[in-house]
Structure formats: structure tokens, C-alpha cells
C-alpha positions in Angstrom: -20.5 -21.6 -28.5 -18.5 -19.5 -30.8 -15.1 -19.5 -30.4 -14.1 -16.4 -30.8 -16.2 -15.9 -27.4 -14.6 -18.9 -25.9 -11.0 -16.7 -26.4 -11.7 -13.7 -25.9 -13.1 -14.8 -22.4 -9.8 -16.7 -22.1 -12.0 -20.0 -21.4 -8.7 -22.9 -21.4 -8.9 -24.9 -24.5 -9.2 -28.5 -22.5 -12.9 -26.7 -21.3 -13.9 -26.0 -24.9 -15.5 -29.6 -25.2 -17.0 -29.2 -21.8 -19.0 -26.3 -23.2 -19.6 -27.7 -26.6 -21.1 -31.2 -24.8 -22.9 -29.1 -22.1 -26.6 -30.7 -23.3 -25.3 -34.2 -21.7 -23.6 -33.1 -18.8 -25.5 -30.3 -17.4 -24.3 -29.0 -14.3 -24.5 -25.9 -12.4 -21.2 -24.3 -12.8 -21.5 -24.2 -16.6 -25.4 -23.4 -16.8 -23.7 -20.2 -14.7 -20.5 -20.0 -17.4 -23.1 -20.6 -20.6 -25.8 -17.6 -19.1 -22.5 -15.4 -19.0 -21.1 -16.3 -22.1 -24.1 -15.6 -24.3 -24.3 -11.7 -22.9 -20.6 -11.0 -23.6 -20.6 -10.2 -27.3 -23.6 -7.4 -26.5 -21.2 -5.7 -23.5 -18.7 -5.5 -26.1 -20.6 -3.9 -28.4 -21.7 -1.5 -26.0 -17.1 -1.1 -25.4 -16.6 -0.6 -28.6 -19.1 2.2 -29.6 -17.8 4.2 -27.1 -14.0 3.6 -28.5 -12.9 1.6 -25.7 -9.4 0.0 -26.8 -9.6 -3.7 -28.0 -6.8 -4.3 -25.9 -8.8 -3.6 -22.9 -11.5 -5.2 -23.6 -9.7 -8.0 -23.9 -8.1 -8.1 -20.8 -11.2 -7.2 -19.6 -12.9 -10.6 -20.1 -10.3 -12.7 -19.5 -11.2 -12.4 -16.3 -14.0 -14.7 -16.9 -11.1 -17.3 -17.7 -9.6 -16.7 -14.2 -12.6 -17.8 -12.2 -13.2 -20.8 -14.5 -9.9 -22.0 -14.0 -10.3 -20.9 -10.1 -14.3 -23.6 -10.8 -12.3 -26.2 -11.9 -9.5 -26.3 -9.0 -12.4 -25.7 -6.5 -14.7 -27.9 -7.7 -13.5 -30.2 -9.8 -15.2 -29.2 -12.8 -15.1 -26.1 -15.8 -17.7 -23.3 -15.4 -18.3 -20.5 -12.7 -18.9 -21.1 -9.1 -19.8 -18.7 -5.9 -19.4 -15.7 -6.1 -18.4 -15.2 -9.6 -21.5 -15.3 -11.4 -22.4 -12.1 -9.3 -18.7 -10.5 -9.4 -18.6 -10.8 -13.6 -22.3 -8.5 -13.8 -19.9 -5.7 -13.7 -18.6 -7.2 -16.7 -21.5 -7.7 -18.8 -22.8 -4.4 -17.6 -19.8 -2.5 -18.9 -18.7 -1.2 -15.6 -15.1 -2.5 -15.0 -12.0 -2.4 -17.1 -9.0 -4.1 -16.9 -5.5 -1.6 -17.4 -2.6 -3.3 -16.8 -2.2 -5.3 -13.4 -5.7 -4.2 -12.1 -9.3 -4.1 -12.8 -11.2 -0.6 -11.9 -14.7 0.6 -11.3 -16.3 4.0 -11.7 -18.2 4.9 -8.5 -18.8 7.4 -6.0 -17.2 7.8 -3.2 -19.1 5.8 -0.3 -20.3 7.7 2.9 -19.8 4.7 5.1 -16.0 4.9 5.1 -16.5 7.8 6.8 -13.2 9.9 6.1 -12.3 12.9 4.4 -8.8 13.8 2.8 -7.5 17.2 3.0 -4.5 18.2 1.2 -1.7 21.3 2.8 -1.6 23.7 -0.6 2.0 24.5 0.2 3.4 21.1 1.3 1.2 18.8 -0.3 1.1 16.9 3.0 -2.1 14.4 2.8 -4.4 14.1 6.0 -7.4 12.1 6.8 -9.6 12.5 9.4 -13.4 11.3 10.4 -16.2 12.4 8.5 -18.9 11.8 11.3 -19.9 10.3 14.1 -17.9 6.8 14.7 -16.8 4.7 17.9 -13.3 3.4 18.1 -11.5 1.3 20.5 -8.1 1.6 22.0 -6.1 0.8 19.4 -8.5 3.0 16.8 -10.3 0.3 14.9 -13.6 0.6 14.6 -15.6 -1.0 17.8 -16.8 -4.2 17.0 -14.0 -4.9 14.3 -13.2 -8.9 14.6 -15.7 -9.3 17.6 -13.9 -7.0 19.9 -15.6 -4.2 21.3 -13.9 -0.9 23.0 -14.0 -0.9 27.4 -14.5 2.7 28.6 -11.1 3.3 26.9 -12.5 3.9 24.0 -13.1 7.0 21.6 -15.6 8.9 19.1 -14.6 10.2 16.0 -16.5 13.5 15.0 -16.6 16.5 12.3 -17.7 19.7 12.1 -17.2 22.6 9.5 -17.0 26.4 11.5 -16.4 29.8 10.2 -15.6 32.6 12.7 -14.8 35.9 12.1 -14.2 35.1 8.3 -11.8 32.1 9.2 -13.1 28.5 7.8 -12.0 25.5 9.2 -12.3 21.7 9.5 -12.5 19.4 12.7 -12.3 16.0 13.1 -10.2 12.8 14.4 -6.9 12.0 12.5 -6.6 8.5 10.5 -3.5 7.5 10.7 -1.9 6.1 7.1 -1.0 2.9 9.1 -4.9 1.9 9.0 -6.0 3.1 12.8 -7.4 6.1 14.4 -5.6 8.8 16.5 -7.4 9.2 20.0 -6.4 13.3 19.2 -8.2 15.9 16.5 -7.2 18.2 14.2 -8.2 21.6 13.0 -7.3 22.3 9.7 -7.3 26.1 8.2 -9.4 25.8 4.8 -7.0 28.8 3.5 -4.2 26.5 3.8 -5.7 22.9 3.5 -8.0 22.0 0.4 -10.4 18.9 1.0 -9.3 16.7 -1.9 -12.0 13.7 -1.3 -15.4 13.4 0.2 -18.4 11.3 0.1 -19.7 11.6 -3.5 -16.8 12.5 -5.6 -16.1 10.1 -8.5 -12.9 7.7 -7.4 -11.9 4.5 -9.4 -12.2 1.7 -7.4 -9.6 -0.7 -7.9 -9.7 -4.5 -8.0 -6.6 -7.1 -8.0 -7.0 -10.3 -10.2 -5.0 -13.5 -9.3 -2.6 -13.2 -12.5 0.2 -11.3 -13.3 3.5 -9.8 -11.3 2.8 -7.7 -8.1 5.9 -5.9 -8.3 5.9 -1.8 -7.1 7.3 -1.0 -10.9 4.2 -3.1 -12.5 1.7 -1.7 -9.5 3.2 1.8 -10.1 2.9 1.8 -13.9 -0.7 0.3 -14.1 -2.1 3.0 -12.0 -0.7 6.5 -13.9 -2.0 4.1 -17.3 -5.4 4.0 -15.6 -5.2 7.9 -14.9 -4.5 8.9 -18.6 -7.0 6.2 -19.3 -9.8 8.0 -17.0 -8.8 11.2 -18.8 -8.6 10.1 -22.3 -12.2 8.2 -21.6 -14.1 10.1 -19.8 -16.9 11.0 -21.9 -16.9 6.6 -22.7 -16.8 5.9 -19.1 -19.4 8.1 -18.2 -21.8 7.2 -20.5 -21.1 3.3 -19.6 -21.1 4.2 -15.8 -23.2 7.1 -15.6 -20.1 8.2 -13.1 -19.1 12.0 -13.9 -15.7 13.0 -14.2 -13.4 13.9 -13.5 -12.7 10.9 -11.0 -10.1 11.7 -8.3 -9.1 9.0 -6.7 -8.4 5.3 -6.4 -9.8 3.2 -3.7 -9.2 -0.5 -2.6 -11.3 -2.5 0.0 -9.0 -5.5 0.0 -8.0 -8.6 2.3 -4.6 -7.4 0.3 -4.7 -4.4 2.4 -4.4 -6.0 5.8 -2.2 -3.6 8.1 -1.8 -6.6 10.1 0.2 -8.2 7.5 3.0 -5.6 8.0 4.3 -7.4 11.2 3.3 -11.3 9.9 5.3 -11.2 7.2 8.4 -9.8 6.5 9.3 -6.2 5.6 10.5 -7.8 2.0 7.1 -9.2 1.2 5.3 -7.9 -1.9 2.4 -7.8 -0.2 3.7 -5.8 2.9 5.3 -3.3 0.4 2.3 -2.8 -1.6 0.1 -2.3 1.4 2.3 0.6 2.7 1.8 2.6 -0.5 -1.7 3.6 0.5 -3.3 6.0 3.0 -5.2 2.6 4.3 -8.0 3.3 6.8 -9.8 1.0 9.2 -13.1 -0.8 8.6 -15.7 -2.7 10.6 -14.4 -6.0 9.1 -14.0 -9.8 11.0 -12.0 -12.7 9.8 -14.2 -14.6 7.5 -13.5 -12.5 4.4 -9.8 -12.3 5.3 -9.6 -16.3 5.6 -11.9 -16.7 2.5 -9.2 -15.3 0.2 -5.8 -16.3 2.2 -7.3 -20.0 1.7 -8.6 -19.8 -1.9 -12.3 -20.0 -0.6 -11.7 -23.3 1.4 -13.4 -24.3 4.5 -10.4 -24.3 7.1 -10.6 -25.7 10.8 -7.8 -23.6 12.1 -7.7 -26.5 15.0 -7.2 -29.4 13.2 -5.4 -27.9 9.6 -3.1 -30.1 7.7 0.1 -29.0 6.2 -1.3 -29.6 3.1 -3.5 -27.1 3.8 -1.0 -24.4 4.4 0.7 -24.4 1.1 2.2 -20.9 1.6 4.3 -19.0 4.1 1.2 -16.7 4.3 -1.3 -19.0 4.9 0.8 -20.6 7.5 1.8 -17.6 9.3 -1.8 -16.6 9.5 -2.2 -19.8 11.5 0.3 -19.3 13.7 -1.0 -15.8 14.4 -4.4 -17.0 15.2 -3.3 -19.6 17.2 -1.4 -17.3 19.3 -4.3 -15.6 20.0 -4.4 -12.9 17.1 -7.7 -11.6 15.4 -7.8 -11.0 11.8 -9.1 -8.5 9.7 -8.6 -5.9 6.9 -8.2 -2.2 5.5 -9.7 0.1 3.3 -7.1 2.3 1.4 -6.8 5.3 -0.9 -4.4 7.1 -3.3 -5.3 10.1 -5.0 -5.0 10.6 -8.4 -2.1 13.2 -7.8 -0.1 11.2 -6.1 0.1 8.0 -8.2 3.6 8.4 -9.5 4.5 8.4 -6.0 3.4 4.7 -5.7 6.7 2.8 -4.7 8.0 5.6 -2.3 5.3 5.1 0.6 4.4 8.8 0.6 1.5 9.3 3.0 3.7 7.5 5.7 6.7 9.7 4.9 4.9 12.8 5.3 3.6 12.0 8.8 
């Protein structure tokens, strides 16, 4: 394999014989790493006719490194294991870049979260509320969320559009920036409040890899880079997408963006901090993906867990919080375009 493949996809040097001796020691995990490998230099050819920056393209595949280097810890030896093979397509396909701390996506915006964001043209206030039909319980997650389903204290979400007697207007339930539904609705003046996402608009969906600080300063700087990136390439990312600008909006579906965790761990936690900078919204999500990452993809008997298996105060506090009886699951969250400068000064939640 040519090196110059081998380091741009930041494969670690001790692996280098591994992949060079593959013929007598064939395995899974680098028949998966070698069919990657080989369609790299072709993806960024594609990168670099449209003027993408080396730079990025760089950081770009170094992700491949990551999940080698996550194949080895896992399972004892170089290549790629579940489910990076599938995750590093977008790769190859020229459809994620890496800016700065995080990795982003073209797309549309997806019907099934269900929300629309309306923005007050004199305050800038920021307001999310149902797009359509969708059952909540009590405590406005979705029915169904972690096995639990709503009693007859339960609510609908709803929208509708109206104009009477040449007043337009919006109805629908409120999402709370805290990740839950309101059991109250809104109607919004469309003189007065502009709808600033909906299903279909372009957004850049953002993904967090395992390396690198999480501080708000590095978090905060990445995402206005990756807004003058979307503006300065969008002609490139269109035509490697086939997403129209101009995007709008970042998304993140993330076990990062647990509201939950703002409660388990302490108000000084990176993670809680980070998590309260988006307008985070509820999905129909259980525990399985949550544990998945919080445990590094290990199978975990909560019952019968060793202290070696609870390495970190998160992973351990996660224990405790199942043990007493505590469901996990995630969030969905959003931050428009507009407001990423903001990112550090938990604006959504200061507006409310």
C-alpha cells in the first residue's frame, strides 16, 4: 500500500507492517481497512478538482486512523471493525469534511424531527414548535422514548398555517430548548416571526470525532470556520453533495446531546456546557445507542459491572443512574447559522 495513503489516512506507523503482510494474515478487520484504502486516492481527486483545501482533506481522512486505532483497542487487532466500514462511505463518497474540532455533512433537513424554528424579526428570539402530528408524554418526550409510554396524561403536538382577514399565522406546540415539549401552543404572527428552518432546507449536519479539545472557545471557533467554509464552498459542496445552498443550519443527533446529562454530571462538565449551547429537541430514542458510545461499544451487564469497567466518572455515574431506577436516552439539537458566534453564551435558553 502506498504510503502516502497510509498518512494521509493517519493509519499509526506500528499498523504499517500489518497492512504490508496482509496476504499471510488475512483477517476481517483489514480486508475492511484495505477495500477502504484503495478508494481514498479517487475521493480525493474528486476534493481537489473542486478546490477543496489540502488541509481539510487531510483532516478529513484521518478519521480513518481514529477508527483503526478504536479496531485495535476493541479487537485486538489493526483495521476497521463495526460500524466503521459503513460510517467512512461518506468519506469515500466526498460527503463529509472535517473543519476544525468537527466533521459536517450536507443534507436536508429531515421531516421526521418534526419541528420548525421561527425567528421574532425585532428580538431575534428563537422558537420551536411541532411540525405535525406527534404524541408526547408527561414530561414531553416523545411516547415510547426508552420503553415508556404516556397514561391519559399525555399530549399531541400539532400545526397548522391560517390566514384570516389578511393576518398569517403559525400554530403549533412549543419545544422547549431544554430538549422536552411544552403541554401549551403558540401562535406566532408571520409579520413579526420569520420561519428560519423547516423540513427540506439545506443544514450541515455536524459530527464529533474522539480527538481533539472540547472546550466552548475550540467548539465556538470550529463552527463560524465551517460557516465561512459553507460560503466560500458552496458551489464545491454542492456539486460533491448535490445539497443546494445556501445551508442554514447546523444539526447534531448525538448521545453527546443527552439533556439528561445536565443533572448527572456536574454544571462544570464539558459535556454539560456544550449540550446547553443548542436548541436540543427530543427524539424517540432508548438506551442502547446511548450505552454504546458512553462504553466505547462494549457489551455491559449493568448488574454485574466491574470497576474496571467504569473507567470514567461518566460511565460510572450512568450506572448509578440506572441503578436507581433512571432511563437513558438522547437529544437532537440545532444552531442556526446566525447564531453561531453566540455558541458559549447558551442563547436559546437565555432568551426563554
Amino acid at each position: 500500500m502506498d504510503r502516502e495513503i497510509l498518512a494521509l489516512a493517519d493509519i499509526p506507523p506500528e499498523a504499517y507492517d500489518c497492512v504490508d503482510a496482509y496476504e499471510n494474515n488475512n483477517n476481517e478487520y483489514m480486508e475492511a481497512l484495505l477495500d477502504v484504502l484503495c478508494k481514498v486516492p479517487e475521493a480525493v481527486r474528486r476534493m481537489e478538482a473542486q478546490k477543496i483545501p489540502y488541509s481539510i482533506i487531510k483532516d478529513t481522512f484521518a478519521d480513518i486512523g481514529l477508527w483503526v486505532r478504536r479496531c485495535k483497542r476493541q479487537q485486538g487487532y489493526f483495521g476497521l471493525a463495526d460500524p466503521s466500514p459503513d460510517w467512512l462511505k461518506n468519506h469515500l463518497a466526498c460527503k463529509i469534511f472535517r473543519v476544525g474540532r468537527f466533521q459536517c455533512i450536507p443534507r436536508y433537513f429531515p421531516a421526521d424531527w418534526n419541528v420548525r424554528f421561527y425567528r421574532n424579526n425585532e428580538t431575534g428570539r428563537v422558537i420551536a414548535v411541532t411540525a405535525g402530528d406527534v404524541d408526547f408524554r408527561k414530561d414531553g418526550q416523545i411516547n415510547g422514548t426508552s420503553g415508556i409510554f404516556a397514561d391519559a396524561d399525555g399530549f399531541k403536538g400539532y400545526f397548522t398555517e391560517k390566514q384570516l382577514d389578511g393576518k398569517a399565522t403559525a400554530e403549533g406546540v412549543i419545544i422547549s430548548p431544554a430538549g422536552h415539549a411544552e403541554n401549551k401552543s403558540i401562535v406566532l404572527d408571520l409579520k413579526k416571526w420569520t420561519n428560519v428552518l423547516k423540513e427540506g432546507m439545506p443544514v450541515l449536519e455536524l459530527h464529533i470525532p474522539v480527538d481533539g479539545d472540547f472546550t466552548i472557545e475550540t467548539c465556538r471557533n470550529t463552527l463560524n470556520d465551517m460557516v465561512n467554509f459553507a460560503k466560500v464552498h458552496e458551489a464545491a459542496l454542492t456539486q460533491l453533495t448535490g445539497v443546494k445552498s445556501p445551508l442554514t443550519a447546523f444539526t447534531l443527533s448525538s448521545w453527546l446531546l443527552n439533556a439528561q446529562l445536565d443533572g448527572i454530571l456536574p454544571e462544570t462538565s464539558r459535556l454539560v456546557q456544550h449540550l446547553r449551547q443548542y436548541y436540543l429537541l427530543p427524539v424517540l430514542s432508548g438506551e442502547d445507542n446511548e450505552l454504546f458510545w458512553i462504553f466505547d461499544g462494549k457489551k455491559i451487564d449493568l448488574d454485574n459491572i466491574s470497576p474496571e469497567e467504569q473507567q470514567t466518572s461518566l460511565q460510572r455515574r450512568i450506572v448509578q443512574f440506572i441503578r436507581d431506577g433512571g432511563k437513558v436516552r438522547y437529544n437532537r439539537g440545532v444552531i442556526l447559522f446566525k447564531d453561531a458566534p453566540e455558541f458559549g453564551n447558551e442563547l436559546y435558553r437565555r432568551d426563554q
